[in-house]
N, C-alpha and C positions, 0 to 999 in steps of 0.2 A: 661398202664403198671406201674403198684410201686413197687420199691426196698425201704425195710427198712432195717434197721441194730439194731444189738442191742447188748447188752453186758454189760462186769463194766466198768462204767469210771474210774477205779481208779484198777493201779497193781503195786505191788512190784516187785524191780529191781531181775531178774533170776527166777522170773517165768513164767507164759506164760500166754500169750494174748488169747483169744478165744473171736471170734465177727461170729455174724450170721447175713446172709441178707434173709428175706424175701421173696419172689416175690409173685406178685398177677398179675392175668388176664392175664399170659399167661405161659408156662409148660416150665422148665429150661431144660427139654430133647427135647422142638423145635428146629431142625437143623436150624442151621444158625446163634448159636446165641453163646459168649462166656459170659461167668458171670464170671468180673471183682474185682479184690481188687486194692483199690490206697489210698495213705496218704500223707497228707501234713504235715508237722512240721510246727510248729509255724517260721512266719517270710521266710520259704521257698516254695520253685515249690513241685508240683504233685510230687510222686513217684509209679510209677506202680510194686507193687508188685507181681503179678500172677493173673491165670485164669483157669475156669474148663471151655471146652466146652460142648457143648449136648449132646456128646457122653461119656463124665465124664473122657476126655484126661487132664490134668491137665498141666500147664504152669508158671514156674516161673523165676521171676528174678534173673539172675544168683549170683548178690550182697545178694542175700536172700535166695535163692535156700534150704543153706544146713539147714536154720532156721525155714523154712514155710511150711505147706502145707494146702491145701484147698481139700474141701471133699462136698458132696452133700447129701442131705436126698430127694427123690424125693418126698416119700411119703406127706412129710411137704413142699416142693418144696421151699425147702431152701439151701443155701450154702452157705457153713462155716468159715471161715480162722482159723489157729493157727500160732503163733509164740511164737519161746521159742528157748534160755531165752533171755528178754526181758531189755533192759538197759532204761536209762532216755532219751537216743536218741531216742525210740521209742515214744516218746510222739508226737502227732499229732493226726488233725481227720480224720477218717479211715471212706474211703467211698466204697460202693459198686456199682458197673453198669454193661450195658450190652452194649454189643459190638455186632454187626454186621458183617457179611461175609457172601460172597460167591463163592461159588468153582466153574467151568468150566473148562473141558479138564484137569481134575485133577491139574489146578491152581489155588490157592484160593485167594480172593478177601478182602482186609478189606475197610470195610462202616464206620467205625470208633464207635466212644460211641453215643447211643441214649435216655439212660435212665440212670437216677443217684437216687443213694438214699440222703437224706438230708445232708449226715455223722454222724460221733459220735466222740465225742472228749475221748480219751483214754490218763490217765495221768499215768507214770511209776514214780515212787514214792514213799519212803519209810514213 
């Protein structure tokens, strides 16, 4: 499985971010699987932004919620992020991955992250 990402590295403060990931060798409508956004700032930890799963349920971080959404092309079996509007504090590199679950007895199960794309560094910047 490969996740790429891609997009400008480079956006002006109040507009908005748009980063696409890839995926190759396996179908982002395979149950079981959620497709992930996360960023690191410069100097700090992970930040888990949101997630589409298989069924194209979408999930976000409640500190980002009203700023983000993530969307799917199956056709191109790709999946998207946007954020807007975007400050200098967005700067970091925004990665993509996949995540793992599984339900039982209508409990679901998380297997955690298995596949990561390289990242992409995104600089907010006038």
């Amino acid at each position: 499985v490969q996740l790429q990402e891609s997009g400008p590295g480079l956006v002006k403060p109040s507009q908005m971010l748009s980063l696409t990931c890839t995926v190759s060798d396996v179908s982002i409508t395979t149950s079981g699987y959620a497709w992930t956004w996360t960023r690191q700032p410069p100097g700090k930890g992970l930040e888990w932004m949101g997630a589409i799963a298989s069924d194209g349920s979408t999930y976000y971080s409640p500190s980002l919620k009203s700023r983000t959404s993530i969307s799917r092309d199956t056709s191109q079996n790709q999946f998207s992020l946007q954020l807007s509007p975007v400050t200098p504090e967005a700067t970091a590199v925004y990665y993509c991955a996949r995540r793992a679950y599984y339900c039982l007895n209508y409990v679901c199960y998380d297997e955690g992250y298995d596949y990561w794309g390289q990242g992409t560094q995104v600089t907010v910047s006038s």
